[in-house]
DSSP file (Angstrom, degrees, kcal/mol; ACC not computed):
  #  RESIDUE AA STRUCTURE BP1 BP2  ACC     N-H-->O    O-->H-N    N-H-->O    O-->H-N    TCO  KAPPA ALPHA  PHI   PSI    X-CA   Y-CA   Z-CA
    1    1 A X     >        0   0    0      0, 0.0     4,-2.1     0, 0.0     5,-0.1   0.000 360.0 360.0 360.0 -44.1  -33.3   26.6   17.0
    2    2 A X  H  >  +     0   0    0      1,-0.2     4,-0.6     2,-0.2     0, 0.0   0.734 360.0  53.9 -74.7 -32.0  -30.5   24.0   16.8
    3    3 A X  H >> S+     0   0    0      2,-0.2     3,-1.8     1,-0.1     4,-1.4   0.978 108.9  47.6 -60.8 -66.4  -28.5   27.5   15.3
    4    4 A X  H >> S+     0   0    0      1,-0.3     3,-0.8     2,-0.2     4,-0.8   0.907 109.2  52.0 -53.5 -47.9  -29.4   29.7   18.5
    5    5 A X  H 3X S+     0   0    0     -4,-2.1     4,-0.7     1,-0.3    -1,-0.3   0.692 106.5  52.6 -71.6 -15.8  -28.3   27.0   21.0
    6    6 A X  H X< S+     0   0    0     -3,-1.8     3,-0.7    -4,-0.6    -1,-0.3   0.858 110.1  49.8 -87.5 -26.0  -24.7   26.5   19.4
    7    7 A X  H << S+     0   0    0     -4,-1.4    -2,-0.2    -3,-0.8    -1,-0.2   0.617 104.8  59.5 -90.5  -9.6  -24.2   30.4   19.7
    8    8 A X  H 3< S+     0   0    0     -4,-0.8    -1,-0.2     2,-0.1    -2,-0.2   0.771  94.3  80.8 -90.2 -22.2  -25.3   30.1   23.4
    9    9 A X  S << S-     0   0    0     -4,-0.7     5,-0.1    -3,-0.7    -3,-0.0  -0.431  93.9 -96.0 -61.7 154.1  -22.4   27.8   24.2
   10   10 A X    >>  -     0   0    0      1,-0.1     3,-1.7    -2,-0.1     4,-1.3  -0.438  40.5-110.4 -69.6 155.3  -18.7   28.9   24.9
   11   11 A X  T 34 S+     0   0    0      1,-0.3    -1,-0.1     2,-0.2    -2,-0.1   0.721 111.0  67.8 -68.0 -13.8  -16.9   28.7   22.1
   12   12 A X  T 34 S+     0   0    0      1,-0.2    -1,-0.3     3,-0.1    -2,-0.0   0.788 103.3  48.1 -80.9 -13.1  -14.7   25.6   23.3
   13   13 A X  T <4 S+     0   0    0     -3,-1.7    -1,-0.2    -7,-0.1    -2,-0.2   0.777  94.9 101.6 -72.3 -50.6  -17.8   23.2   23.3
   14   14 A X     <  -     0   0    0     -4,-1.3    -7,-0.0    -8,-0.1    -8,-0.0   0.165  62.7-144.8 -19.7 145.6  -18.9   24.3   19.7
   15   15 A X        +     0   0    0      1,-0.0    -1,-0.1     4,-0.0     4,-0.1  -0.548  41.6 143.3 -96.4  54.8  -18.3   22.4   16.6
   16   16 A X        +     0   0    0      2,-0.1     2,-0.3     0, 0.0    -2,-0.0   0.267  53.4  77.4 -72.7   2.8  -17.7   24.8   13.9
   17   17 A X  S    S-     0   0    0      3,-0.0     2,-0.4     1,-0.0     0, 0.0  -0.741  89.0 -89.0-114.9 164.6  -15.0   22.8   12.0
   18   18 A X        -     0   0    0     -2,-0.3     2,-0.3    39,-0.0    -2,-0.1  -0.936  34.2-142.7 -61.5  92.6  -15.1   19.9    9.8
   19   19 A X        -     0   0    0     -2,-0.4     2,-0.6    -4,-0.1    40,-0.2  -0.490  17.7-178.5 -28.2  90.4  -14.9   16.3   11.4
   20   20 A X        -     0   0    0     -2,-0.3     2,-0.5    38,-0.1    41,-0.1  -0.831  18.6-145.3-105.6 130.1  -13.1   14.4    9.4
   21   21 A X        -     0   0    0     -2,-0.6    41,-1.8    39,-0.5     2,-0.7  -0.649  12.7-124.2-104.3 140.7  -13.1   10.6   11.2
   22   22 A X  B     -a   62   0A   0     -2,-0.5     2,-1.2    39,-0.2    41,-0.2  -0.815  21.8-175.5-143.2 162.7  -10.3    7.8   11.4
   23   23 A X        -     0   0    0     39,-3.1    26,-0.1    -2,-0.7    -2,-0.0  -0.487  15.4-164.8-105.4 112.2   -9.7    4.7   10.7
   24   24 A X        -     0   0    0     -2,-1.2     2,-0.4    39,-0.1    41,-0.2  -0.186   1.0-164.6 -79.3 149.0   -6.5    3.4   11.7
   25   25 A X  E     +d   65   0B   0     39,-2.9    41,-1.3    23,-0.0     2,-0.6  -0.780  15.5 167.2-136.3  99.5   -5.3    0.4   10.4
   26   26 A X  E     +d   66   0B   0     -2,-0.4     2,-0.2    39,-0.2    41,-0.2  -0.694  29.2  43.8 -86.0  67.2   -2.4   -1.4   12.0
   27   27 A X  S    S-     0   0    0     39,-0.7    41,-0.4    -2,-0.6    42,-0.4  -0.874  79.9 -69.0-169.2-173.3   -0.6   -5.0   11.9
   28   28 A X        -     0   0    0     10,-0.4     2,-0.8    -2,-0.2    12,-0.8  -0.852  61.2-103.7 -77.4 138.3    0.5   -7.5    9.3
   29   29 A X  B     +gh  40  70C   0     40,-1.2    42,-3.4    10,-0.3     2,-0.2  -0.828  49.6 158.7 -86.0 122.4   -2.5   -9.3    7.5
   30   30 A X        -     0   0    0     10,-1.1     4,-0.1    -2,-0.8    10,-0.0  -0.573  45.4-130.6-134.8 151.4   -3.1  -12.3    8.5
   31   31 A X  S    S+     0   0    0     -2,-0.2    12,-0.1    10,-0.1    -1,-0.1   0.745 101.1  46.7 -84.8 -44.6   -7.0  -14.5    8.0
   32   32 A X  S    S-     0   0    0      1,-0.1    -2,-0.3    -3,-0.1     8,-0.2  -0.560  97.9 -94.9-107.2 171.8   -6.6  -15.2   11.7
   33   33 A X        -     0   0    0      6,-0.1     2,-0.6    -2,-0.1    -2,-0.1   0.049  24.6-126.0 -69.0 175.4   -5.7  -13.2   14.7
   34   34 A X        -     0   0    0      1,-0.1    -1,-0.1    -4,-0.1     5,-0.0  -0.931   7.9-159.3-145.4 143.2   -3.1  -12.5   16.3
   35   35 A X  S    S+     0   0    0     -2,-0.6    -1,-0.1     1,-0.2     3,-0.1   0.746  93.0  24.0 -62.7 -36.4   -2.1  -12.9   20.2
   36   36 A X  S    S+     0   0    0      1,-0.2     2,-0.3     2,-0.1    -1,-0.2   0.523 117.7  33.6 -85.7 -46.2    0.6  -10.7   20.4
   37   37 A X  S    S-     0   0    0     -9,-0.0    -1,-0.2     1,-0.0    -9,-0.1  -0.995  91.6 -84.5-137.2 140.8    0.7   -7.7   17.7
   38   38 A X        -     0   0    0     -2,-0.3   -10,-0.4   -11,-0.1     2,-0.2   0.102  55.5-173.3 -11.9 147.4   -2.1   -5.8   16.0
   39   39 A X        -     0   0    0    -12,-0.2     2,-0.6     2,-0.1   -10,-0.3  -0.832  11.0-139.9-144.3-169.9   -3.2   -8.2   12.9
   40   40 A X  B     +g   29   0C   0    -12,-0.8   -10,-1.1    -8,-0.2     2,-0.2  -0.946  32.6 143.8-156.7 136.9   -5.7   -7.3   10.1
   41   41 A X     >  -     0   0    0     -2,-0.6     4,-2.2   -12,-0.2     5,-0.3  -0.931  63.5 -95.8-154.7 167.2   -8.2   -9.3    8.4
   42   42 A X  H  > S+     0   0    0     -2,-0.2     4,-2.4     2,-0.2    -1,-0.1   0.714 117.3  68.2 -57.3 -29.2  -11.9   -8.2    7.1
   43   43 A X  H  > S+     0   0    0      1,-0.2     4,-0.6     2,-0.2    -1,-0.2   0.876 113.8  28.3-110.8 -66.1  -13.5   -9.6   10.6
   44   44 A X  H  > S+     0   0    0      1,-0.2     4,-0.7     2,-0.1    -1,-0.2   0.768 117.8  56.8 -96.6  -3.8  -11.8   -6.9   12.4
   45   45 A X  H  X S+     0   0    0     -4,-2.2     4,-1.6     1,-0.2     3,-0.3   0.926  96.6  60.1 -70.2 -44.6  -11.6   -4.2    9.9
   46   46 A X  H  X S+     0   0    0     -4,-2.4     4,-1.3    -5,-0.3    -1,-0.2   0.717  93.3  58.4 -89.4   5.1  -14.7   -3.8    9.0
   47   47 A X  H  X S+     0   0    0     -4,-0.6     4,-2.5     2,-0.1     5,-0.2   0.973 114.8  45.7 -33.0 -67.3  -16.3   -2.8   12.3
   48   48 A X  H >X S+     0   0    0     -4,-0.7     4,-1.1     2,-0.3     3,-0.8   0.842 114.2  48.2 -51.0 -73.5  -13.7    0.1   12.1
   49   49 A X  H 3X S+     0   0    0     -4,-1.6     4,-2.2     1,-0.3     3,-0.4   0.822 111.0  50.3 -28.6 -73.4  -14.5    0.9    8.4
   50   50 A X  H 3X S+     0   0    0     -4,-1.3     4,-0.7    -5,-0.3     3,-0.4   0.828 107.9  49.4 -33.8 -61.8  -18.0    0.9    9.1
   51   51 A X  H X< S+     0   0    0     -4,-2.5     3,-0.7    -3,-0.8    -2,-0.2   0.781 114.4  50.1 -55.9 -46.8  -17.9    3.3   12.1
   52   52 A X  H 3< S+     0   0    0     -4,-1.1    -1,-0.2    -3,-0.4   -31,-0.2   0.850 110.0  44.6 -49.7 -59.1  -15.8    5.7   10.0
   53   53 A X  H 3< S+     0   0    0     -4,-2.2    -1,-0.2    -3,-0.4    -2,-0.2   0.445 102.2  66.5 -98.2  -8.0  -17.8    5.9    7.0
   54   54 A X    <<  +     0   0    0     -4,-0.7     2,-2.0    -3,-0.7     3,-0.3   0.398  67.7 115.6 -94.5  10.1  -21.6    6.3    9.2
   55   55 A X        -     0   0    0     -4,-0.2   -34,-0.1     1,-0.2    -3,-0.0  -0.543  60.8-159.6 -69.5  88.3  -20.2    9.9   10.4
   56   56 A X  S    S+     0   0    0     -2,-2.0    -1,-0.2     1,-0.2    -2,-0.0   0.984  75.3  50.4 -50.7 -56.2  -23.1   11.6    8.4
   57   57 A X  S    S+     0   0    0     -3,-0.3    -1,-0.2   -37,-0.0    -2,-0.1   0.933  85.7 106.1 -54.2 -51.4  -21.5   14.9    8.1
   58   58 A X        -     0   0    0      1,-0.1   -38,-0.1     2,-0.0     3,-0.0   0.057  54.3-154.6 -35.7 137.4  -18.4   14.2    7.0
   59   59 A X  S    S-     0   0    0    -40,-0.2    33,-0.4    32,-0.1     2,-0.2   0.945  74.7  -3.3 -60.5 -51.1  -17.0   14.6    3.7
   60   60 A X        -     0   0    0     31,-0.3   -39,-0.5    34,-0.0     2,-0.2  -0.328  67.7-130.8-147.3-176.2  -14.3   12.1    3.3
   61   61 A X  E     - b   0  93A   0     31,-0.7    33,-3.2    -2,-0.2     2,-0.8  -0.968  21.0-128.8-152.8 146.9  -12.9    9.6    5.7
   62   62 A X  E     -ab  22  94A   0    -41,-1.8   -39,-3.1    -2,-0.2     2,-0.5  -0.918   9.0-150.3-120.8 149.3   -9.3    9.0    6.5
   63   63 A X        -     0   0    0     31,-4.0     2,-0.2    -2,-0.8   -39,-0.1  -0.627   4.2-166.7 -80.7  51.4   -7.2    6.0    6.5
   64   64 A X        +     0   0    0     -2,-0.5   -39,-2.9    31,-0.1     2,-0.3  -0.207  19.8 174.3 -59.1 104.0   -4.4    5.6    8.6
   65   65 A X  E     +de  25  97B   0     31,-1.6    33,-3.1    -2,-0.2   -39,-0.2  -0.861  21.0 159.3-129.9 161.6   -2.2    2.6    7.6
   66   66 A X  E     +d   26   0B   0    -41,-1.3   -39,-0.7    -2,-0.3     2,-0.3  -0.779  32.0 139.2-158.4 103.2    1.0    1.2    8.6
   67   67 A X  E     - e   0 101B   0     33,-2.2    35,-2.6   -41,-0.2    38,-0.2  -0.982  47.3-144.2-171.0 135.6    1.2   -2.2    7.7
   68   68 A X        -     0   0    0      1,-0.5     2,-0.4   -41,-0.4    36,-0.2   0.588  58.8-113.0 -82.4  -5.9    4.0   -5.0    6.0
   69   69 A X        +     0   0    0    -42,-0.4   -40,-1.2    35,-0.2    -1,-0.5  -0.859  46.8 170.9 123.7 165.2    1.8   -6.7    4.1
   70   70 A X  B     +h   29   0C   0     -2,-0.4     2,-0.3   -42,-0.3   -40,-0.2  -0.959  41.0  23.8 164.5-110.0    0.5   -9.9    4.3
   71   71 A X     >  -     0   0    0    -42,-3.4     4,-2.7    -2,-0.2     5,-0.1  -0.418  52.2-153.0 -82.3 157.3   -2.2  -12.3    2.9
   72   72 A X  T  4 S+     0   0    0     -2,-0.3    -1,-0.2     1,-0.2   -42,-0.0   0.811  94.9  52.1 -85.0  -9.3   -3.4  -11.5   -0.4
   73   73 A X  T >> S+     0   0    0      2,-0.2     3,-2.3     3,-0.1     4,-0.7   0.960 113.4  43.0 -90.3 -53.1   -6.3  -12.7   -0.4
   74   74 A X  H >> S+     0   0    0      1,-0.3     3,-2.1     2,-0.2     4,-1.1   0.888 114.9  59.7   1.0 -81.5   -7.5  -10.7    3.4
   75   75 A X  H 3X S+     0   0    0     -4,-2.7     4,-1.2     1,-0.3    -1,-0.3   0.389 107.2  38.8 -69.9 -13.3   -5.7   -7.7    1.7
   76   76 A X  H <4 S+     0   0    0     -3,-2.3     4,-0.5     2,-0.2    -1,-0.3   0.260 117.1  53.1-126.7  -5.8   -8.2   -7.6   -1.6
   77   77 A X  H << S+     0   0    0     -3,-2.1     4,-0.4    -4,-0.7    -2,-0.2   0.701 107.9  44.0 -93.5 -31.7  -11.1   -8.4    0.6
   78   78 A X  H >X S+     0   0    0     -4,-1.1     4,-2.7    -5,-0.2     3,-1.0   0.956 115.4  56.2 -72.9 -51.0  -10.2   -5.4    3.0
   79   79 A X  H >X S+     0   0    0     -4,-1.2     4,-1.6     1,-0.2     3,-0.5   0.972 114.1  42.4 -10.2 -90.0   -9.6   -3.3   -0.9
   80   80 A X  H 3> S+     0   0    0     -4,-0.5     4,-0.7     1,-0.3    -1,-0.2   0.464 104.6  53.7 -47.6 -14.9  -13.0   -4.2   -1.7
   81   81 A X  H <> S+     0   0    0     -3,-1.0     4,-3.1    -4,-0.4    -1,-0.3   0.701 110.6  56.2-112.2 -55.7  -14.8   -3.6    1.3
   82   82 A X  H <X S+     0   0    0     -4,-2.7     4,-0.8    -3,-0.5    -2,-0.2   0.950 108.4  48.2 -22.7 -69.7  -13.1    0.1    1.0
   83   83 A X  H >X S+     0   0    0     -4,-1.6     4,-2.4     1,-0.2     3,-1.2   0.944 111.7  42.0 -72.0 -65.2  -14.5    0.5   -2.1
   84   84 A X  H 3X S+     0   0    0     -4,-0.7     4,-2.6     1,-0.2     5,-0.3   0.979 111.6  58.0 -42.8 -47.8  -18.3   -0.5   -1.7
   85   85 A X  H 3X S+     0   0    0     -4,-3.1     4,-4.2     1,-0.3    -1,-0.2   0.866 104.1  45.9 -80.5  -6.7  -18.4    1.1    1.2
   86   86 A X  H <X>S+     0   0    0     -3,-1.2     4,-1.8    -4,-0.8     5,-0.7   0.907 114.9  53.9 -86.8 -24.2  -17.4    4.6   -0.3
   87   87 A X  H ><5S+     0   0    0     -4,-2.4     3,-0.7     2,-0.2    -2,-0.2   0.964 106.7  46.9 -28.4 -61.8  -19.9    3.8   -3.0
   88   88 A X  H 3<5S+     0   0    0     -4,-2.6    -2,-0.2    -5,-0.3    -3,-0.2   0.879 123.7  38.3 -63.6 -53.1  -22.7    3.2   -0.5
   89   89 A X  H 3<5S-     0   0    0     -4,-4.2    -1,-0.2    -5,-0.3    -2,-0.2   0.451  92.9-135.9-112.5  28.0  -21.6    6.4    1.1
   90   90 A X  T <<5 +     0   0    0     -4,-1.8     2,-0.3    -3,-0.7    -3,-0.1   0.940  58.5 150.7  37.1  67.3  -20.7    8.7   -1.9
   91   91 A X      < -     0   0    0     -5,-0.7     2,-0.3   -30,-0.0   -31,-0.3  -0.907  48.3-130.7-113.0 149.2  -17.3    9.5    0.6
   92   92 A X        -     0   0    0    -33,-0.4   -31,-0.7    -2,-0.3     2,-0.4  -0.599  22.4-155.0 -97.1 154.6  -13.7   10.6   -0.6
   93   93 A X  E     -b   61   0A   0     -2,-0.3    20,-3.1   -33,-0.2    21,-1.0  -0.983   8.0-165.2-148.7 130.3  -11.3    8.4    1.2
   94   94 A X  E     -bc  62 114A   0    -33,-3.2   -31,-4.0    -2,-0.4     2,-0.4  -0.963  16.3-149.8-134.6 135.0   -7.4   10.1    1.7
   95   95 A X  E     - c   0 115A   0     19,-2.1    21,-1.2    -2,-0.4     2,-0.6  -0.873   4.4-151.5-119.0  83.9   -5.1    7.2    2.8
   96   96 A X  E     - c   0 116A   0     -2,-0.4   -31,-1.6    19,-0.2     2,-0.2  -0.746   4.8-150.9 -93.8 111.7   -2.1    8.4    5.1
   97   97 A X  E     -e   65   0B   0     19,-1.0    21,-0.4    -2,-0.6   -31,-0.2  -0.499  16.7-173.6 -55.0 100.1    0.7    6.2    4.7
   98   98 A X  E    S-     0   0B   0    -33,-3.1    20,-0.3    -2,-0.2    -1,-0.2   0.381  72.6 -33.8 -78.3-112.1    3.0    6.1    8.5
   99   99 A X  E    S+     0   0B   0      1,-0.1    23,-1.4    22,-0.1     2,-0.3   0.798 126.6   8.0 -87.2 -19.6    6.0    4.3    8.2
  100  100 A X  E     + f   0 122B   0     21,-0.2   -33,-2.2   -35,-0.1    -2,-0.2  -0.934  34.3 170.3-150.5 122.6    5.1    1.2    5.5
  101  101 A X  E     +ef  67 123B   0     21,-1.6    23,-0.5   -35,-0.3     8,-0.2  -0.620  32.8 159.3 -97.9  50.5    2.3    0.2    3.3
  102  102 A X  E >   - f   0 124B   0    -35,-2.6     3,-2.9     3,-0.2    23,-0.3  -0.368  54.7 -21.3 -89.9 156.2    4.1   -2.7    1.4
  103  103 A X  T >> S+     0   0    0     21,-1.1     4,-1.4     1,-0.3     3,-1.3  -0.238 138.4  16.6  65.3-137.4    2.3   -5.5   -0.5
  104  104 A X  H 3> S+     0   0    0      1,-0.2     4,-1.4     2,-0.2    -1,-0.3   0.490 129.3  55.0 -70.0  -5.4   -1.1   -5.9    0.6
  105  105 A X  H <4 S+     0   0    0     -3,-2.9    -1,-0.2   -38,-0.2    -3,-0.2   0.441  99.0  53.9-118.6  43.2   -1.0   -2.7    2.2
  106  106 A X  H X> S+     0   0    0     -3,-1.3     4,-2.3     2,-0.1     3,-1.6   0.590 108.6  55.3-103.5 -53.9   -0.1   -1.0   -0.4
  107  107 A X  H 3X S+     0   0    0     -4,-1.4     4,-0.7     1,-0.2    -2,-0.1   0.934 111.3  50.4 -43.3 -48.5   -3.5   -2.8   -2.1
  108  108 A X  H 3< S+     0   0    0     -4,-1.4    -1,-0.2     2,-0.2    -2,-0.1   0.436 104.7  46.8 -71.3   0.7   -4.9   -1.5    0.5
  109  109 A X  H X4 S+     0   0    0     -3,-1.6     3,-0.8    -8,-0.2    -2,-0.2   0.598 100.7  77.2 -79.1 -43.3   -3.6    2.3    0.2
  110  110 A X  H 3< S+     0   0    0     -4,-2.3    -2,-0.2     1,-0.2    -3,-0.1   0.804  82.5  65.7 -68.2 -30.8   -4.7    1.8   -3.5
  111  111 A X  T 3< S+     0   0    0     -4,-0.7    -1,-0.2     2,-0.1    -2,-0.1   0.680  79.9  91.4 -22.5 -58.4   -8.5    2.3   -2.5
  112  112 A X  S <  S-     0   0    0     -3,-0.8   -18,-0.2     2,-0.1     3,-0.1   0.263  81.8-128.8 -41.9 158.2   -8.4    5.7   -1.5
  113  113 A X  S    S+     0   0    0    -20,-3.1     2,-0.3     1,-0.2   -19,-0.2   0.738  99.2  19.8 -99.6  -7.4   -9.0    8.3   -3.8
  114  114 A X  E    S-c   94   0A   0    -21,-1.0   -19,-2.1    -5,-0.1     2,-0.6  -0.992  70.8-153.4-141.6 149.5   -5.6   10.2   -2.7
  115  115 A X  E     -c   95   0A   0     -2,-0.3     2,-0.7   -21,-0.2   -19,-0.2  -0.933  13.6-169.4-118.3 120.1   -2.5    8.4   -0.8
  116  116 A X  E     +c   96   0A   0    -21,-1.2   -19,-1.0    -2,-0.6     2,-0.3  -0.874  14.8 152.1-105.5 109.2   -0.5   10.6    1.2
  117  117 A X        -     0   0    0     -2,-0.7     2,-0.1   -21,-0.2   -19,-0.1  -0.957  48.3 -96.6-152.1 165.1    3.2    9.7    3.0
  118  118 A X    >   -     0   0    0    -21,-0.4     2,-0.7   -20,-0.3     3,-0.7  -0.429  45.0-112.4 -89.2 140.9    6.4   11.2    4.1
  119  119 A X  T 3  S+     0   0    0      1,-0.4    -1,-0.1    -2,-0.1     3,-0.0   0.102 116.8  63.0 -89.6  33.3    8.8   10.8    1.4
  120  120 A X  T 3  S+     0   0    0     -2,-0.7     2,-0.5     2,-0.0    -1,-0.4  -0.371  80.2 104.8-116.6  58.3   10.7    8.2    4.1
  121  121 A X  S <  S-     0   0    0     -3,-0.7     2,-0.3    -4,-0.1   -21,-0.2  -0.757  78.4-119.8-108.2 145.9    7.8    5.8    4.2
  122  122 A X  E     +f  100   0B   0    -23,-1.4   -21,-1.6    -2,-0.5     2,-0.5  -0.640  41.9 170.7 -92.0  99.4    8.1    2.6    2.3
  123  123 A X  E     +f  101   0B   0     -2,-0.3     2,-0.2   -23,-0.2   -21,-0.1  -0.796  24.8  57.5-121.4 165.1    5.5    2.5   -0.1
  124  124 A X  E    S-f  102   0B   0    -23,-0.5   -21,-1.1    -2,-0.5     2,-0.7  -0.430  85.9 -79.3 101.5 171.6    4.7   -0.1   -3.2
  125  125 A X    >>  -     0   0    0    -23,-0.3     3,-2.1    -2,-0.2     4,-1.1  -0.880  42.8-154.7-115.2  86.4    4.2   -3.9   -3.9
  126  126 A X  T 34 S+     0   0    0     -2,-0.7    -1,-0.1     1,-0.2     3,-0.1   0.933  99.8  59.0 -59.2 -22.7    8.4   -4.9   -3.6
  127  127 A X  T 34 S+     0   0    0      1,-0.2     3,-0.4     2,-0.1    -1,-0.2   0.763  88.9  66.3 -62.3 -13.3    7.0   -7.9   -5.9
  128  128 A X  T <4 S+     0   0    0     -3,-2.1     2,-0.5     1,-0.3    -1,-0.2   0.808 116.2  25.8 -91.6 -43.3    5.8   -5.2   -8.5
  129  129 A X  S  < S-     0   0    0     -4,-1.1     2,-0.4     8,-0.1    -1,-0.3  -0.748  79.5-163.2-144.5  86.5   10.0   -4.3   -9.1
  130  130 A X        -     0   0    0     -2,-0.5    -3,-0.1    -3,-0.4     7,-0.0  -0.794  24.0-119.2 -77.9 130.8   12.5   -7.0   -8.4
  131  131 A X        -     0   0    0     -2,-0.4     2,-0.3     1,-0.1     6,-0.2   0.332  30.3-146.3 -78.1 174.1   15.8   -6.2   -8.0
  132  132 A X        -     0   0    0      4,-0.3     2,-0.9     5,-0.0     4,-0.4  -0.787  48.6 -73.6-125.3 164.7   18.4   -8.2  -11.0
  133  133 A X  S    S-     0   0    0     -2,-0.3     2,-0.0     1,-0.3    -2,-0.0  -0.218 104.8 -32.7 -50.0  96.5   21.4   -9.1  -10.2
  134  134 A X  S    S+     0   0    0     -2,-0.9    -1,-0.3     1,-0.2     2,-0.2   0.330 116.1 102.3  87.3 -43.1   23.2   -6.0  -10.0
  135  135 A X  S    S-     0   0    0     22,-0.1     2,-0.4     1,-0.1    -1,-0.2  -0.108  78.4-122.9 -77.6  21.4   21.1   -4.3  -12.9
  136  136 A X        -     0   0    0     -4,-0.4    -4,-0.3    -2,-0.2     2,-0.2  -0.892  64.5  -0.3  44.7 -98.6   18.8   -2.2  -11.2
  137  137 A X        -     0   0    0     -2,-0.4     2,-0.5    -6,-0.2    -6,-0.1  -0.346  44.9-149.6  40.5 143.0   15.3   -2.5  -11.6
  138  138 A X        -     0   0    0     -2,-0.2     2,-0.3    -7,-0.1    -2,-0.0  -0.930  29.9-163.3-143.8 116.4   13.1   -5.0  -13.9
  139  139 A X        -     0   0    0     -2,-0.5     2,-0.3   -10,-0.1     7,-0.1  -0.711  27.1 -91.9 -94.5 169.3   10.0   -2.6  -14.6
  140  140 A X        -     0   0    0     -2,-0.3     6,-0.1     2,-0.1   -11,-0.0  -0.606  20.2-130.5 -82.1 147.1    6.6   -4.4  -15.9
  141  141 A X  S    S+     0   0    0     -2,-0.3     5,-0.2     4,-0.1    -1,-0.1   0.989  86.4  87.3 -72.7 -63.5    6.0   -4.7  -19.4
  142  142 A X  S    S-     0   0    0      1,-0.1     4,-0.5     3,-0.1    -2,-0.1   0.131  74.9-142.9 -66.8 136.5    2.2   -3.2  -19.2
  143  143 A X  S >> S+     0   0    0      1,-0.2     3,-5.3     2,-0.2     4,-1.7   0.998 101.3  56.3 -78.2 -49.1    2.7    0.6  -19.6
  144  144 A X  T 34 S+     0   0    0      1,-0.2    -1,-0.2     2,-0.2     4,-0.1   0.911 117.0  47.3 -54.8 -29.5   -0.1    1.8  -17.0
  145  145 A X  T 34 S+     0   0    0      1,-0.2    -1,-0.2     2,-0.1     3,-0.2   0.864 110.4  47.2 -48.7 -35.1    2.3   -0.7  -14.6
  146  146 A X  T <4 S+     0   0    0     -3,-5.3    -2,-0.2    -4,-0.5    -1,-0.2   0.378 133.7   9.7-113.1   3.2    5.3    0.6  -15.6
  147  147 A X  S  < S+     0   0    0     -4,-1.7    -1,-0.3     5,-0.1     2,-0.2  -0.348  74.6 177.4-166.1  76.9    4.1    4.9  -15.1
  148  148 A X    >   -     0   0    0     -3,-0.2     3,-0.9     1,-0.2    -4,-0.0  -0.724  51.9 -67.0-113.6 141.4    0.8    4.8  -13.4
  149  149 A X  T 3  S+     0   0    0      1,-0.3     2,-0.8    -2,-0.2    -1,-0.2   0.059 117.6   4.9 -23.8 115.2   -0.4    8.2  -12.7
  150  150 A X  T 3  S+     0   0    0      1,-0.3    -1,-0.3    -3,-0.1     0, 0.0  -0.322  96.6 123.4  94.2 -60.4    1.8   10.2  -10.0
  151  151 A X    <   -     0   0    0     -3,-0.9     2,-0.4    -2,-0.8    -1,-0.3  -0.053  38.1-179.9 -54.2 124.2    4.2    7.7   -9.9
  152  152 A X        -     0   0    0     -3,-0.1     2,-0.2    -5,-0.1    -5,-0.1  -1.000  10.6-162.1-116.5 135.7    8.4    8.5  -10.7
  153  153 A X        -     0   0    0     -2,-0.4     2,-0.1     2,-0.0    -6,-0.0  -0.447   9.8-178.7 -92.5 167.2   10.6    5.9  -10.5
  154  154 A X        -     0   0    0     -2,-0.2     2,-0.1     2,-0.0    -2,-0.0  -0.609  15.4-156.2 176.0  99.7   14.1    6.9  -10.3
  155  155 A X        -     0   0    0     -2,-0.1     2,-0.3   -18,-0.0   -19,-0.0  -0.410   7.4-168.5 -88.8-172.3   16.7    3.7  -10.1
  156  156 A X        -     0   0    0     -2,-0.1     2,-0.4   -20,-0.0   -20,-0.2  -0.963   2.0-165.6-163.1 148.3   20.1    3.7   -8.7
  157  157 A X        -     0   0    0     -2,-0.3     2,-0.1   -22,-0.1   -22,-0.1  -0.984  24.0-108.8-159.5 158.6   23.0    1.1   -8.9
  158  158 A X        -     0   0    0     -2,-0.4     2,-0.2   -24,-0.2   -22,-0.1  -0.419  28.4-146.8-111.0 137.7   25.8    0.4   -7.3
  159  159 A X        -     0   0    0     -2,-0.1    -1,-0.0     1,-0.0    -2,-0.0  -0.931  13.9-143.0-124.4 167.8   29.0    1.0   -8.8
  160  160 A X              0   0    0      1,-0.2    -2,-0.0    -2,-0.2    -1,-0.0   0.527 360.0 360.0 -89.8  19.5   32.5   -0.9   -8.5
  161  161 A X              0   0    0      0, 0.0    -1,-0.2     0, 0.0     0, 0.0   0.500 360.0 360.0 -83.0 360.0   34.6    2.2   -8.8
């Protein structure tokens, strides 16, 4: 019946595509709010999250983030909160990267089961590979650290010529 009635609307009312719903996630993370600029903490993400992920139909859910960072502890609570909830709703989660995902939102890009960004967006933990003086790069001793799936490093250093 439900069949007949979609074929009786014009087509510009129809749903024939695949809804995919998102949740954008904007600020610095911070435990408390903030007065001025977007912020992020679990308190107000996971309304968002939640709403995203009860879109029965959907396959997947996407993730919008643009975000500096911030506490680490917020940022591994927001992680976690990802991750149960794509358990709970046996969902794929693609995590599109705007302009920055540094730090803890970069923890929080790692959730997703794919990360997507424009190969000018700022991606990565900057604590994860600190500059030396001059030397390029310090990689991590742990190899899955130091070449994690997908990943290519490619340094560059300044020379005095």
């Amino acid at each position: 019946m439900a069949g007949l009635l979609r074929k009786l609307l014009p087509k510009r009312f129809r749903k024939d595509g695949i809804t995919i719903p998102v949740a954008r996630l904007q600020g610095a993370i911070i435990s408390g709010g903030g007065q001025f600029r977007p912020t992020l903490n679990l308190a107000n993400v996971s309304p968002v999250l939640e709403k995203a992920f009860a879109m029965k139909d959907a396959p997947a859910v996407a993730i919008s983030i643009n975000s500096p960072g911030g506490s680490p502890v917020q940022s591994r609570l927001i992680f976690t909160r990802i991750r149960e909830l794509t358990r709970e709703k046996q969902k794929k989660v693609l995590v599109f990267v705007e302009d920055v995902a540094a730090s803890g939102g970069y923890m929080i890009a790692l959730a997703g089961d794919e990360i997507i960004a424009d190969a000018t967006s700022i991606v990565g933990d900057p604590r994860s590979f600190p500059a030396g003086k001059g030397k390029g790069y310090r990689v991590p001793e742990e190899p899955a650290a130091r070449n994690p799936p997908g990943l290519h490093l490619h340094g560059a250093r300044a020379s005095r010529r």
